[in-house]
C-alpha positions in Angstrom: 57.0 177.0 -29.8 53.9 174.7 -30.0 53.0 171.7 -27.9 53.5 169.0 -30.9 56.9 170.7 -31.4 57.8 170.4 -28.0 57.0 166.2 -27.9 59.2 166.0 -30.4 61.7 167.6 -28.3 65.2 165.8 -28.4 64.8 166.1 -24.3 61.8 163.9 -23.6 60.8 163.4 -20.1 62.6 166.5 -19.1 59.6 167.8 -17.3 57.8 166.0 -15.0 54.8 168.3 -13.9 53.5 166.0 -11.0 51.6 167.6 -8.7 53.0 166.6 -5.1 51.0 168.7 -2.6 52.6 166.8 0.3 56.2 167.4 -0.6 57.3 170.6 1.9 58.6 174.0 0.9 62.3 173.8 1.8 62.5 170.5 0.4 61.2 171.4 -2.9 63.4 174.1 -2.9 66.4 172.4 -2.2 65.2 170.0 -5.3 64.9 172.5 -7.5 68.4 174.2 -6.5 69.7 170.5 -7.3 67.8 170.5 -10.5 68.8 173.9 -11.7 72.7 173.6 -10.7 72.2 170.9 -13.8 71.8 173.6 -16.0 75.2 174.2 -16.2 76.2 171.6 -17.9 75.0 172.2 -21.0 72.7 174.8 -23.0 69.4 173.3 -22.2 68.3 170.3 -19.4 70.9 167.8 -19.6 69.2 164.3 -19.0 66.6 163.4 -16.5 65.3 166.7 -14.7 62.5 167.2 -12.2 61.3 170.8 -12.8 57.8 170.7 -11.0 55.0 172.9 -10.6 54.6 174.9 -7.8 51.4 174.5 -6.4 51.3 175.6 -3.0 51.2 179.3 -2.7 54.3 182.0 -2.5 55.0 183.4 0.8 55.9 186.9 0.4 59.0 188.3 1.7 60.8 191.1 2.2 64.2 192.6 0.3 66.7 194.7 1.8 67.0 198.0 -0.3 69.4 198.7 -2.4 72.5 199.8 -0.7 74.1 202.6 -2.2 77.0 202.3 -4.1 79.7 205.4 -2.7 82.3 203.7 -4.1 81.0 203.6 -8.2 78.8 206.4 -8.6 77.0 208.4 -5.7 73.7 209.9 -6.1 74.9 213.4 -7.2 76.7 211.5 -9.7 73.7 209.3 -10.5 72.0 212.6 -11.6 75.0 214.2 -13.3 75.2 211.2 -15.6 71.0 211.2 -15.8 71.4 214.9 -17.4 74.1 214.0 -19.6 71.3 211.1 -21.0 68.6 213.6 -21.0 70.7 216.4 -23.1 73.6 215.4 -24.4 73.3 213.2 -28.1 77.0 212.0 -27.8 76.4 210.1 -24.7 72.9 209.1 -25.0 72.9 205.3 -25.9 69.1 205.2 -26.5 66.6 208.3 -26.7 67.2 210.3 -24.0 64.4 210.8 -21.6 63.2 208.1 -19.7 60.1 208.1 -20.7 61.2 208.0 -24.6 63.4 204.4 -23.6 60.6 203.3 -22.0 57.8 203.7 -24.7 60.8 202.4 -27.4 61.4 199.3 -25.3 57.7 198.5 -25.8 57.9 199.4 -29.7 61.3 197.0 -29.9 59.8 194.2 -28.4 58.4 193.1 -31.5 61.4 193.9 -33.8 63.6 192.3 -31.3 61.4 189.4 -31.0 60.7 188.5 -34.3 64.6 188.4 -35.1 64.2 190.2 -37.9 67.3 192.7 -37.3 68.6 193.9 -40.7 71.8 193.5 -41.7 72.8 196.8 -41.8 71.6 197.6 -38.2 74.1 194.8 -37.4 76.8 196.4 -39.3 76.0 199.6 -37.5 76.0 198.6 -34.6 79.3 196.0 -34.8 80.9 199.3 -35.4 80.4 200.2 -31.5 77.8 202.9 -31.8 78.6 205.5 -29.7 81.7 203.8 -27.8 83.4 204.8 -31.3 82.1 208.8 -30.9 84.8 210.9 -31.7 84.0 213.1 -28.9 83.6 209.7 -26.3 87.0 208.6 -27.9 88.6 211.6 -26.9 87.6 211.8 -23.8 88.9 208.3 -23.0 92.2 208.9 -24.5 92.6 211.9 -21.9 91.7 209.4 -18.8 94.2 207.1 -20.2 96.9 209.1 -21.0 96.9 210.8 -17.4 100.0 210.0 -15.4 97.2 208.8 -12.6 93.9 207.5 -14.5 91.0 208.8 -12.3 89.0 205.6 -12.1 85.3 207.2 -11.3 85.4 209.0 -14.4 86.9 206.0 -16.4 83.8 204.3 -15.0 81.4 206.4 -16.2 83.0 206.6 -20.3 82.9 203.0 -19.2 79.4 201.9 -18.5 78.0 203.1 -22.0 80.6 201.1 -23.8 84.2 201.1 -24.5 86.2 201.6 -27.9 87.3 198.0 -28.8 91.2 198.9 -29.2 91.1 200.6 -25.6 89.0 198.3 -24.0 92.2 195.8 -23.0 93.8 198.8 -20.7 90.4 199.8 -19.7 89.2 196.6 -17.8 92.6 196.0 -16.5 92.1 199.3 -15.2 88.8 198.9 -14.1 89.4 195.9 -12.0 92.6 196.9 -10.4 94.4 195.0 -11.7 96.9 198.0 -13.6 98.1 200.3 -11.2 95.9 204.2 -12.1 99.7 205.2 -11.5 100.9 204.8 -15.3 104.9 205.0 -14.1 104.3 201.7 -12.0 102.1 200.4 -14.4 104.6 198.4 -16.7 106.4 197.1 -13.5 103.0 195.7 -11.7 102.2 194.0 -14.9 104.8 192.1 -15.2 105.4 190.8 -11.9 102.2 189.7 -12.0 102.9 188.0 -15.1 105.5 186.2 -13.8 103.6 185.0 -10.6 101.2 183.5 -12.6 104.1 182.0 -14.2 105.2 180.8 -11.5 102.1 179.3 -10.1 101.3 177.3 -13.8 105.2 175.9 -13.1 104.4 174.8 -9.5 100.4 173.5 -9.8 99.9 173.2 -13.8 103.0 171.2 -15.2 103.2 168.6 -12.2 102.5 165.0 -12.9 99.6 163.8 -11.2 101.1 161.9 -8.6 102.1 165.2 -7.7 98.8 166.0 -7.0 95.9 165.3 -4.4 92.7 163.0 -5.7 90.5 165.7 -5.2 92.9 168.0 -7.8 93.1 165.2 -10.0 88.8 165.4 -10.3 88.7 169.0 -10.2 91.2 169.3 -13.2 89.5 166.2 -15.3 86.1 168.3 -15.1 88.1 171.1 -16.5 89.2 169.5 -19.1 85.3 167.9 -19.8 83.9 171.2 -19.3 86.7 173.6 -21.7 85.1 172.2 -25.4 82.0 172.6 -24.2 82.8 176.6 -23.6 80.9 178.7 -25.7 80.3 176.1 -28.6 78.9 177.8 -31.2 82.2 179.8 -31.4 84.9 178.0 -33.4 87.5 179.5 -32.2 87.1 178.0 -28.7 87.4 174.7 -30.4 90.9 175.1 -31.0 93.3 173.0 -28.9 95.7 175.5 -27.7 92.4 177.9 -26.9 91.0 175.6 -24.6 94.4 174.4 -23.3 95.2 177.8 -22.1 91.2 178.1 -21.0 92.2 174.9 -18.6 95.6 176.3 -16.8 93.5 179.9 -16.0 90.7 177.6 -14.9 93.0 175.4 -12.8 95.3 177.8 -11.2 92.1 179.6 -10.5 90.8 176.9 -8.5 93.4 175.6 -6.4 94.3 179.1 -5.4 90.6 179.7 -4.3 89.7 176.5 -2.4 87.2 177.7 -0.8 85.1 177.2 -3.7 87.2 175.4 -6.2 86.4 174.7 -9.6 82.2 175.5 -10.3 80.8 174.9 -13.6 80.0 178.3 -15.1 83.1 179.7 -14.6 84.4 178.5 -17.1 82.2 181.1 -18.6 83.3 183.9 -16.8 86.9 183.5 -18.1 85.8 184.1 -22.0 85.6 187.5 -22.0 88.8 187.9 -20.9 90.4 185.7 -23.2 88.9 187.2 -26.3 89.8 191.2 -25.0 93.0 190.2 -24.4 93.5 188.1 -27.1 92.6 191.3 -29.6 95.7 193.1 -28.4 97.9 190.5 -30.1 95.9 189.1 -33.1 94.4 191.3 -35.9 91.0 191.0 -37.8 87.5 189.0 -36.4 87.4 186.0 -33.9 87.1 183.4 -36.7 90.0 184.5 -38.2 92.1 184.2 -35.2 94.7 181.5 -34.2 96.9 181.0 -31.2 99.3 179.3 -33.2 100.3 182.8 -34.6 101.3 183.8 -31.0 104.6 183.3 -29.3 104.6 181.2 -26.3 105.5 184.8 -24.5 102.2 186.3 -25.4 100.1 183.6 -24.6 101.2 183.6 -20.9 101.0 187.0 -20.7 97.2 186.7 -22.3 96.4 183.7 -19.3 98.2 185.9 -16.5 95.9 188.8 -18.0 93.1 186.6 -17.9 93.3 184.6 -14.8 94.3 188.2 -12.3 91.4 189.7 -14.1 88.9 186.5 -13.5 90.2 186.9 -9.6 89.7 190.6 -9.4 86.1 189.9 -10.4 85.1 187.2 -8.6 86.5 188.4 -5.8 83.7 190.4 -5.3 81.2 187.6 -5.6 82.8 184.7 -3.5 79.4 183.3 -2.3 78.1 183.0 -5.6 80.5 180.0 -6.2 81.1 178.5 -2.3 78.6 175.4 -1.2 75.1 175.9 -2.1 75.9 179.2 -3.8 74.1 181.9 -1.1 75.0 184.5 -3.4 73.1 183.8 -6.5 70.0 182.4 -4.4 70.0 185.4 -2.6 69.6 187.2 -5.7 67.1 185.2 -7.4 65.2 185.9 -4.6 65.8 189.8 -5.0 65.2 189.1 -8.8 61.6 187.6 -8.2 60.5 190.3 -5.8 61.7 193.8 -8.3 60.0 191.3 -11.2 56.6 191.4 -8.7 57.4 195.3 -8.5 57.6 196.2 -12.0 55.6 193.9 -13.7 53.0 192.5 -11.5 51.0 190.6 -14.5 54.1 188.9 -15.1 54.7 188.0 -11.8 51.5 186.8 -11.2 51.2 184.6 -14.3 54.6 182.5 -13.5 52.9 182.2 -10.0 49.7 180.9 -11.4 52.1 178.7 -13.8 54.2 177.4 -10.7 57.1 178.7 -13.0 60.2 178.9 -10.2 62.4 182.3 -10.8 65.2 180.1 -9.5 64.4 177.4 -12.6 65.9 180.1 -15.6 67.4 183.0 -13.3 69.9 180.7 -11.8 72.4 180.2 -14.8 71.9 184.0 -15.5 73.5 184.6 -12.3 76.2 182.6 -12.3 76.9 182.8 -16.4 76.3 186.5 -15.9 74.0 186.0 -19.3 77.2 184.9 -21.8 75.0 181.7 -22.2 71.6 184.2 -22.9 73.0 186.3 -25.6 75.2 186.1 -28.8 78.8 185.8 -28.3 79.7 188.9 -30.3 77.8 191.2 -27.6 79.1 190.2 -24.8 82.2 192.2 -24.4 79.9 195.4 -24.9 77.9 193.9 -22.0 80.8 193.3 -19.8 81.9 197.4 -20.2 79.1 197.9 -18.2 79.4 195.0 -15.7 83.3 196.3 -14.8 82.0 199.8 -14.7 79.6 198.9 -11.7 82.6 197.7 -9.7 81.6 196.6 -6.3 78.0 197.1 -7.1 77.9 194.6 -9.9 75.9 192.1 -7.9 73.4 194.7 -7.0 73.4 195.5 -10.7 72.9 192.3 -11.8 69.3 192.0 -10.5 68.2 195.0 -12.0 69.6 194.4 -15.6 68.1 190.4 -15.3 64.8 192.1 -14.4 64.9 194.5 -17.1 65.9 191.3 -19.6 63.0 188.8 -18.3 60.7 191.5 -18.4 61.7 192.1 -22.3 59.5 189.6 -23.2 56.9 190.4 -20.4 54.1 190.2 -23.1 55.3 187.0 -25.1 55.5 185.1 -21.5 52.6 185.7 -20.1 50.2 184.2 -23.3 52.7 180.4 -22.6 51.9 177.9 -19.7 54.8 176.1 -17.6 56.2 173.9 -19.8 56.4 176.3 -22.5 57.8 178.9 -20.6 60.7 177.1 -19.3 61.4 176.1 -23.2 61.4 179.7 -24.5 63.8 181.1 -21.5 66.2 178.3 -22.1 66.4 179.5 -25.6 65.7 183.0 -25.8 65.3 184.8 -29.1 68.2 186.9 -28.9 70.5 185.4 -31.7 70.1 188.3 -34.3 70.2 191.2 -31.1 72.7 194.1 -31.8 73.7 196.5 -29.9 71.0 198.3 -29.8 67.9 195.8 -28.2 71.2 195.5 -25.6 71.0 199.0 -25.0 67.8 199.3 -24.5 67.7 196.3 -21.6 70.9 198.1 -19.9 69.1 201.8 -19.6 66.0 200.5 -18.5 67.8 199.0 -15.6 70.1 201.6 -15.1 66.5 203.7 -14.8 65.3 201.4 -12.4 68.3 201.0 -10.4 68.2 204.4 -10.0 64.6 204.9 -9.2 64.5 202.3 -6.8 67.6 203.3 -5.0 66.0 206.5 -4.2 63.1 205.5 -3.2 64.2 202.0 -1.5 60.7 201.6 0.9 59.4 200.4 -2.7 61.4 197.4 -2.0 60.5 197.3 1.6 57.7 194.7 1.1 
């Protein structure tokens, strides 16, 4: 990025820098949270947007501690799982000692930034690294063919990656939405199936006089919002892909109307497509077409889909009702473990009057799918189902450990180019690997800091 590029920039005006020392605090805020909620319309600033400087200074605040997760992985299992990483080579990800990931972080930065990944680290890594180990492979097959699949274990194969051809039963699993119980398993499934079913018959394939004019608003942005879904994917372009991308969406939203339709969920619902979507159709994404399926499998791919979209953001309600409480609340987190870690960082976005809430905001609620190539993301999302309930917790740690990837690269830009570079992050040629390395340094810090949670007392 260079200034004269950035003139020519196909969004001029974008940025208006003025400096308004009268303008209050909460007001500015509540601009900015305006602004950013923009965001989501698109890839980078749609239209007119008022991103100002911060001038006035931060107050400091305080952050709960992490609470600990008893339900995903205690600490004794916390340090099980830390010895495993230290001594084991078929479930270490990245070198194992901590201090080993850390000092490679550093000496990836450059690869990574440069996007200079060859093409046989791409190949190697496409393969699944160690989520294809015999020994990991084996070891999942045992979980899954128990008559009652013992879901903290299945959460720890989980978290480092799942073999592609599993990873269908897994998440289902995962979420809760199969049964552990494999002799009810087949009978859950299907009744579910056939609620959705029945809920696409009774909402979906109405006429709209049959619905209210707030439906009739919610399902045209739908409709808007499905081709614009993960764009630079072709097979999302298809008709019958985003068709059956708009009745998950839908149903979704009139059954949830406490939050209803919000852009970026649309997102969220990708994943899930594509996972399920592998159990039916053979060979890579742009290969695929839903044309090849029955009418049968599709619905049971959307029923799949739209339980295991629910199960999910079930646990994250407020990130989606009015105002979104839950993501601002976790900016807010975000920004203070940034201060912790990296305090140059911090300080230089404070000098810049760079907002957290101006690039964090669509990581939170596109849980980073816009942030990173499409192909990684399901290798990403292993890890987000394996944190269960603590997923939100998680997600502050892993978006530190992200921002903080290019800690040395920010802090040489001012404002303007700051906001540019994090709205288009080098990440296109990442593998595996560079996503490896973000996820155990915040699985390091998430555990250091859960231990030790006066660090985050303020």
């Amino acid at each position: 990025l260079n200034r004269e590029a950035m003139k020519k920039s196909s969004v001029p005006g974008d940025f208006d820098r003025n400096k308004e020392t009268s303008v209050s605090p909460d007001s500015r805020f509540h601009q900015t949270l305006r602004n950013v909620q923009g965001l989501l319309k698109g890839r980078s600033f749609p239209g007119k947007i008022l991103i100002t400087q911060r001038l006035e200074p931060v107050d400091q605040f305080c952050v709960q501690s992490p609470s600990p997760r008893t339900e995903i992985r205690s600490s004794e299992s916390y340090n099980d799982h830390a010895e495993q990483v230290d001594t084991s080579a078929e479930e270490a990800s990245v070198d194992g000692s901590s201090g080993v990931v850390s000092s490679s972080i550093q000496n990836e930065k450059s690869s990574s930034l440069s996007g200079k990944t060859s093409s046989t680290e791409i190949s190697k890594s496409s393969v699944g690294g160690r989520a294809t180990d015999s020994a990991r492979m084996t070891k999942f097959t045992k979980q899954l063919s128990a008559s009652s699949v013992v879901l903290e274990k299945l959460r720890e194969l989980a978290w480092s990656g799942v073999p592609s051809y599993m990873r269908p039963t897994v998440w289902r699993l995962l979420l809760g939405y199969a049964p552990c119980n494999s002799d009810r398993r087949e009978a859950v499934l299907r009744r579910k199936r056939q609620e959705y079913l029945d809920c696409v018959a009774h909402y979906y394939d109405i006429p709209d006089i049959g619905r209210t004019d707030e439906e009739i608003n919610m399902l045209r942005q739908i409709a808007v919002d499905c081709p614009r879904t993960v764009p630079d994917v072709s097979f999302f372009q298809q008709a019958q892909v985003q068709k059956s991308l708009e009745r998950v969406l839908y149903i979704w939203a009139i059954r949830h109307p406490a939050s209803g339709y919000v852009q970026g969920i649309n997102d969220l619902a990708t994943p899930f497509l594509v996972v399920f979507l592998s159990e039916h159709l053979e060979g890579g994404i742009d290969s695929w077409r839903m044309s090849d399926l029955t009418q049968e499998r599709i619905s049971d791919v959307e029923a799949d889909c739209y339980w295991c979209l629910s199960k999910l953001l079930d646990g994250m309600q407020d990130h989606y009702t009015f105002a979104q409480p839950g993501i601002q609340r976790l900016v807010f987190k975000l920004r203070e473990l940034v201060r912790r870690i990296d305090d140059p960082l911090s300080k230089h976005m404070e000098e810049q009057g760079l907002e957290f809430l101006q690039f964090a905001f669509r990581w939170f609620n596109c849980l980073l799918i816009r942030e990173i190539p499409f192909r990684l993301v399901a290798r990403l999302w292993d890890t987000y189902l394996a944190e269960g309930d603590g997923l939100p917790e998680f997600l502050v740690y892993m978006f530190a450990s992200f921002v903080i990837t290019w800690s040395d690269k920010l802090q040489k830009l001012e404002f303007q180019e700051m906001v540019m570079f994090l709205q288009h992050l080098p990440t296109l040629n990442w593998s595996e690997t560079e996503l490896e390395m973000v996820l155990s340094q915040a699985y390091m810090w998430h555990a250091m800091f859960e231990r030790s949670p006066s660090h985050l007392a303020g």
